[in-house]
N, C-alpha and C positions, 0 to 999 in steps of 0.2 A: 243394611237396607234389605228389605226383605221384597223379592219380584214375584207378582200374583201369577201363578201360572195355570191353565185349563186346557183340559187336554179337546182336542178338537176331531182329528182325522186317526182313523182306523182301516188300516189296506184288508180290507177282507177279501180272500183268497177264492175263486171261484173257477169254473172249470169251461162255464158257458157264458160269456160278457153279456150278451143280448137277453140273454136268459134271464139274468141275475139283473140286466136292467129294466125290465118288465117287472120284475117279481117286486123289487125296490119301487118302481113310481106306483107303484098298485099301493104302495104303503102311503103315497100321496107326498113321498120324497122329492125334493129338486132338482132335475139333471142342471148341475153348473155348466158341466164343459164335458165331451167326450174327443179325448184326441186316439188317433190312431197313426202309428209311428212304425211302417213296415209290417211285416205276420206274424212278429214277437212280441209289440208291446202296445197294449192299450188300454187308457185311462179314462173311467167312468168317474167327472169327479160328483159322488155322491157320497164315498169314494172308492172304486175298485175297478180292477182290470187285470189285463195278461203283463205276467213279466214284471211286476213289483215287488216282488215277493218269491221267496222259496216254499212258503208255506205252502201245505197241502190243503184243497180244497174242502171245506168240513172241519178245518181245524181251528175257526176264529168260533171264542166268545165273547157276546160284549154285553152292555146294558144301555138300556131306555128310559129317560124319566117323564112321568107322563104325570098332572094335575087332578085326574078323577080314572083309574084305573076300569071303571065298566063301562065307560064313554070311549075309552083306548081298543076295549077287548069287542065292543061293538064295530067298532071303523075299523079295526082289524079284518076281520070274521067277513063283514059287509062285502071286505077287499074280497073276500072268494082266499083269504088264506087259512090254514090249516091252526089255530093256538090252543093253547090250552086251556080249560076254563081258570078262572080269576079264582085264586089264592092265596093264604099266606099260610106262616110256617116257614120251613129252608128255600130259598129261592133254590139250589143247589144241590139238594136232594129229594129226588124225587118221591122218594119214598116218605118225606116227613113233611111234603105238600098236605095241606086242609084246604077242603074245599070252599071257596067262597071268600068276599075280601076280610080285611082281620074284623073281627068282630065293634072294636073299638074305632075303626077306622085310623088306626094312628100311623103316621107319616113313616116312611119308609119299610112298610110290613103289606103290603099288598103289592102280588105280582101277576106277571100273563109271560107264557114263554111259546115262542115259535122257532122255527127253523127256515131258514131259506131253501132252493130245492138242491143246494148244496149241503146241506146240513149244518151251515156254520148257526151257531145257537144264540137266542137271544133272550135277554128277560127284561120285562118291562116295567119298572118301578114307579109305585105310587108315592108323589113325594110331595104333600099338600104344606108342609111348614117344614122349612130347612133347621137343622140340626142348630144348635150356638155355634158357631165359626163358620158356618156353612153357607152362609145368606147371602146370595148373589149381590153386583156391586148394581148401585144404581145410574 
């Protein structure tokens, strides 16, 4: 039997909580729950805080998937954050970014990458029709 699994939470590593929790709802993010548990440990659940992690702050990448990629790079921007302009090419090298989204528009080939003011990195995937295996349950 085979168990669907999707991954959900990612402890991103940050140096400023408050900080990093302005920067996040500016993205128009959920605050679920913030607990604070002594001067060691507090959890942002968006999700991130002090004391989850050994990671160094700066050192999380992850990804975004988003239905129309210049609708994303717009309400980004709007937010007063710093992105990149809209690309494809290597999500991952910056050097082999082209500007503008893929020509064809085709499904997972357009991105927008920002940094939080930690520098943990993100990129943000245009994903208009899922792969064969890939098609969300209904």
């Amino acid at each position: 039997m085979r168990v669907d699994m999707k991954f959900e939470v990612a402890i991103v590593p940050v140096s400023d909580v408050d900080r990093a929790k302005a920067f996040y709802t500016k993205l128009g993010w959920r605050v679920d729950d913030d607990v604070v548990n002594g001067a060691d440990f507090r959890a942002v659940q968006l999700t991130f805080g002090k004391g989850l992690t050994d990671a160094k702050p700066g050192s999380f990448r992850g990804g975004l998937i988003v239905s129309d990629i210049e609708a994303a790079h717009k309400q980004i921007v709007a937010s007063g954050i710093e992105a990149t302009e809209v690309f494809h090419g290597s999500p991952f090298s910056p050097e082999a970014r082209i500007s503008g989204p893929d020509p064809e528009r085709k499904s997972y080939s357009s991105y927008v990458a920002f940094k939080d003011p930690d520098g943990n990195a993100w990129i943000v995937q245009e994903v208009t029709r899922r792969a064969p295996g890939r098609e969300l349950p209904k």
